[in-house]
N, C-alpha and C positions, 0 to 999 in steps of 0.2 A: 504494500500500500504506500503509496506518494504523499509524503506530510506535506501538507498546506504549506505555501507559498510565506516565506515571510517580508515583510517589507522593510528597506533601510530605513530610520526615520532622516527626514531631512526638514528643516526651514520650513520648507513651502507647502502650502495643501493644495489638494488636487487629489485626482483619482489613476492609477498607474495606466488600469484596465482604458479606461475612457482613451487615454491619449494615445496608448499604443495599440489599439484596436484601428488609430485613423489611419488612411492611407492617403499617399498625393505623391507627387513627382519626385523622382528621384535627382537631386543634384549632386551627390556623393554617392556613388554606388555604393554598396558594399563593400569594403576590402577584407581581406583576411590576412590577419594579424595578432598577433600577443595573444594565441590561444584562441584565439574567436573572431568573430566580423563587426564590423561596424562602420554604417552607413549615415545621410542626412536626406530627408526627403520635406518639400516645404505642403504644409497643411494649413486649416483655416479655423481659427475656432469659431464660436458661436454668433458672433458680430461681423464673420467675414472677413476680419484682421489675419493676416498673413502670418504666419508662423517658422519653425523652423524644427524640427524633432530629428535627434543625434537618435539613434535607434543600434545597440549593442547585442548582443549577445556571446557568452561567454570569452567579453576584452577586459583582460584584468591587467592590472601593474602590479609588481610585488612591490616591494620596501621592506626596513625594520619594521615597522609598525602592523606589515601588511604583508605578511612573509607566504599565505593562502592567496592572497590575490583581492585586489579592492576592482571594483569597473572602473574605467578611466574617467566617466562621465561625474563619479563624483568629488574625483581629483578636481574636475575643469568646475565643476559648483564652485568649490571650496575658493577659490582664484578668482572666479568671476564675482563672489560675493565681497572679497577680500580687494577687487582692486575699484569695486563701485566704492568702498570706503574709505577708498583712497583717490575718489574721482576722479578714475581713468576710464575714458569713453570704452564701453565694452557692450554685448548686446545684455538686456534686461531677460531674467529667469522666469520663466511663468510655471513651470515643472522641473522637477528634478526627483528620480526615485529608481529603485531598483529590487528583483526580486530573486530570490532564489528557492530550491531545496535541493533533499538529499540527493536524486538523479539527475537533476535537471541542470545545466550549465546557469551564470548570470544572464538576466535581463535586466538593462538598465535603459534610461531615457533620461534626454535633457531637450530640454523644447525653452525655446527662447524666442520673445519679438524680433520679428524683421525689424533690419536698420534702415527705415524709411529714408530715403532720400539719400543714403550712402551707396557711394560706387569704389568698388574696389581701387586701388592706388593706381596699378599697371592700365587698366580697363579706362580709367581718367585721365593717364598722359594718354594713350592711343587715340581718344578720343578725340585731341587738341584743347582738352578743359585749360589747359596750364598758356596755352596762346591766346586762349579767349579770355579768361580774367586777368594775364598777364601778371608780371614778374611781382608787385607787392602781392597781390595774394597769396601768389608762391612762395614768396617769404614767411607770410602769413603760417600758410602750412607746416611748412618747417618747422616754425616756432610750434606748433597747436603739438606737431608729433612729439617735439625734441623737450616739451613739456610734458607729454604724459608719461611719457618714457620715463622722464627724471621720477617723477611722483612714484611708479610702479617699484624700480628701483628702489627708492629709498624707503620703501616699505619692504624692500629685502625679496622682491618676486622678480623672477625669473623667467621671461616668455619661452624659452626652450625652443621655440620654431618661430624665429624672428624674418621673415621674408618679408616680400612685396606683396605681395598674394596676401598676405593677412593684415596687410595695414587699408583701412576703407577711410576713405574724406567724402563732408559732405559741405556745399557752399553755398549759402543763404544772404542774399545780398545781392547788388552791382554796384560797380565800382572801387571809390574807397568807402564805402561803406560792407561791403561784402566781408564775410568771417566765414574760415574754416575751420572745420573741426573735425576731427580722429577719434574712429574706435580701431578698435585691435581685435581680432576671432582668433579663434582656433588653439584655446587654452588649455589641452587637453594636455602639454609636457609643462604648462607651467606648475614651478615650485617655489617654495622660500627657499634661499640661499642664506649661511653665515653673515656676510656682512651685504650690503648695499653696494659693493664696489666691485664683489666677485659679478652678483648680477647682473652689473651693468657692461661688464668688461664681455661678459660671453654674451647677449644680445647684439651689441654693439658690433662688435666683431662679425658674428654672423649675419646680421643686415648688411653689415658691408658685404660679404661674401656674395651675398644672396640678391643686392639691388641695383641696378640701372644708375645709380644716383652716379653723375659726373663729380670731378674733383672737385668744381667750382662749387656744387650744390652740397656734396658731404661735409665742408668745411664751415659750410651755413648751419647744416644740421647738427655738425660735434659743438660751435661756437655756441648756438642756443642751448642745446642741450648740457652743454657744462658751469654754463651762468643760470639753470635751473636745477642742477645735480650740486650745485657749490662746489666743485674741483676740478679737476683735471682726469680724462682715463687715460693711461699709458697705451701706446699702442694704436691711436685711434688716427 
C-alpha cells in the first residue's frame, strides 16, 4: 500500500493538486537531469493572468543539510524570497510546494507571475531597443543591473548561472524621462556564499564569460557596480 503523499510546508498557500493538474505550453521542455526532469510551461490562472509553472519530478540537489536530496524548486523559493528582501527585481511566487512518498520519486512546482513588460537582455539588443532609446538609457540600465547585482551580493547570494539569457529589462518612459529596470530568472543554482565578495567575484566573472557586453560597456557596468558594492573586485 502507497502512504499518502506528504507535502513540504512552504510560505505560500495554495493547492499543489490544482496547479499541477494545469496544462499550457511548453517553453522549457523537459530536460533530464540530477536524477529526474524538469521542465517550465506558461498557464493562466483564474483572472487570465499569465503565469509561469517550473514543473519537476524526481530533480533533487544534495548538500550537508540535504544529503537525501531537496527539489531544486525549493532551493530557487528560498533565493527568490531572500532576494525580494533584498529588493532585487526577481519574478513574484504565487506557489511553491512539493510532494512525495515511499515509491514515488519528488514532485515539486514553482509557478511565478509573468514579468509583464520584461524582455529578455539579448532579445532587447536584437531588437534595436538600445538604438531607439539611445545611449543615456543604456546607461540607465547598466546602473538599474550593476545595482541589483550589488544589493544581491551583499546579502551574501550567489546567482550560480549568471548569463545574458537570464538578465530581463523593462523600459517605461520616452526620453529623459524613460527608466529601466532589471529582474534576474532562473535561480535554481543560487546560494549564500561566506562572505559578499566571494559572490560577487564568481557572478561577475561568469557574466563576463557569458555576455556580448563590449569593453567600453563592461567598464560602465564594473564602474556602477562597485560605487554600489562599496569596493573594488579583483579581477574584473
Amino acid at each position: 500500500m502507497v502512504a499518502q503523499a506528504q507535502e513540504v510546508p512552504t510560505v505560500h498557500l495554495g493547492n499543489f493538486d490544482h496547479f499541477w493538474n494545469q496544462q499550457g505550453e511548453w517553453v522549457e521542455a523537459p530536460n533530464v537531469r540530477r536524477g529526474g526532469e524538469s521542465g517550465v510551461q506558461r498557464i493562466h490562472n483564474d483572472d487570465g493572468n499569465l503565469l509561469y509553472a517550473k514543473r519537476q519530478i524526481g530533480h533533487v540537489y544534495r548538500s550537508f543539510f540535504h544529503p537525501f536530496g531537496r527539489p531544486t524548486v525549493l532551493r530557487e523559493q528560498d533565493a527568490l524570497l531572500a532576494l525580494t528582501r533584498l529588493d532585487v527585481g526577481v519574478p513574484q511566487i504565487i506557489f511553491c510546494g512539493a510532494q512525495r512518498d515511499p515509491v514515488h520519486k519528488w514532485r515539486a512546482l514553482l509557478v511565478t507571475h509573468a514579468l509583464d513588460g520584461f524582455v529578455e537582455l539579448e532579445q532587447w539588443y536584437a531588437a534595436g531597443e538600445r538604438e531607439r532609446h539611445g545611449e543615456a538609457l543604456h546607461e540607465r540600465f547598466l546602473q538599474a543591473l550593476a545595482e541589483n547585482l550589488a544589493r544581491m551580493h551583499k546579502g551574501r547570494w550567489q546567482h550560480g548561472c549568471l548569463y545574458m539569457k537570464h538578465v530581463f529589462v523593462r523600459v517605461s518612459g520616452e526620453g529623459e524621462f524613460a527608466k529601466a529596470e532589471v529582474a534576474l530568472l532562473d535561480l535554481e543554482k543560487c546560494r549564500q556564499r561566506l562572505t559578499a565578495r566571494s559572490a560577487a567575484s564568481h557572478d561577475l566573472k561568469q557574466l563576463r564569460r557569458h555576455s556580448s557586453f563590449s569593453e567600453s560597456d563592461w567598464r560602465k557596468l564594473v564602474y556602477f557596480y562597485e560605487a554600489a558594492f562599496g569596493s573594488a573586485i579583483k579581477g574584473l
